[in-house]
N, C-alpha and C positions, 0 to 999 in steps of 0.2 A: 576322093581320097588322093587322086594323082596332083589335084591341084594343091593341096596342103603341101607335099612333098616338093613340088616347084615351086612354093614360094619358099620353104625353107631351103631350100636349093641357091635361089637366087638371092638368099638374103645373106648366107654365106656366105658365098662369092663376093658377094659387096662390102660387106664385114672383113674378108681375108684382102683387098685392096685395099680398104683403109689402112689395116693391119701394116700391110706391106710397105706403105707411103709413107707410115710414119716411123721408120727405122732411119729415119737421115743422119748423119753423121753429128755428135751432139760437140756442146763446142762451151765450154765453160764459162768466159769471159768473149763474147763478140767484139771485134774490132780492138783486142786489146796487143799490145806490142809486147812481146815473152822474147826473153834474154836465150836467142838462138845458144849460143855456151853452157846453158843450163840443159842438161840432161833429162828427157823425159820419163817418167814412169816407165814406160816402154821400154825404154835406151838400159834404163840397168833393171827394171825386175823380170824384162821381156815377155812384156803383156801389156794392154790397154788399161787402165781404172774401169773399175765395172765386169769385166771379162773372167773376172773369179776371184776369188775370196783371196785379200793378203793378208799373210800373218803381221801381228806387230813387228815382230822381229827385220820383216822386209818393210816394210813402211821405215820404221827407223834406221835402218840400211840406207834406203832413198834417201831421205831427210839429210842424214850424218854426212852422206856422199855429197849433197847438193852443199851444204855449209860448209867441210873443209876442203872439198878441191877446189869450190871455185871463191876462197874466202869470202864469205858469206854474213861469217859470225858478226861482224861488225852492224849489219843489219837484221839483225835478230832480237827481238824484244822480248823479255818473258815477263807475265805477269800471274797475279793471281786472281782469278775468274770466278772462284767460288770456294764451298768450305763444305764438308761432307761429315757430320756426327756421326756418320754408320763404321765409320773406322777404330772410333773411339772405344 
């Protein structure tokens, strides 16, 4: 019986290392070049993405923020993506 309990001992252990190792800092676009001027998630809702639940209302805070301070609008495309009969 003791040896059951040491292998599931030691299997956790091995299990909670992996765990551990694979928390590295996650990175959305690698290698890519972001417009230092551009404010991060961070910078105005004062949190990380992922770190807790944002309301629409602050996402489109972020958004509104990034397009008029740093005129933005000029590069902004909207289109239509799809069509939805549940409105109807």
């Amino acid at each position: 019986m003791k040896s059951i309990f040491r292998i599931v001992g030691i299997v956790i252990i091995i299990l909670a290392g992996h765990a551990a190792n694979a928390q590295d800092e996650f990175v959305y676009w690698p290698n890519a070049n972001y417009d230092p001027a551009i404010p991060s998630v961070e910078d105005v809702l004062g949190y990380h993405p992922g770190e807790r639940i944002t309301w629409h209302r602050d996402a489109v805070r972020y958004f509104l923020l990034s397009l008029i301070e740093f005129q933005l609008i000029a590069t902004l495309k909207v289109g239509k993506a799809a069509n939805s009969s549940m409105l109807s």
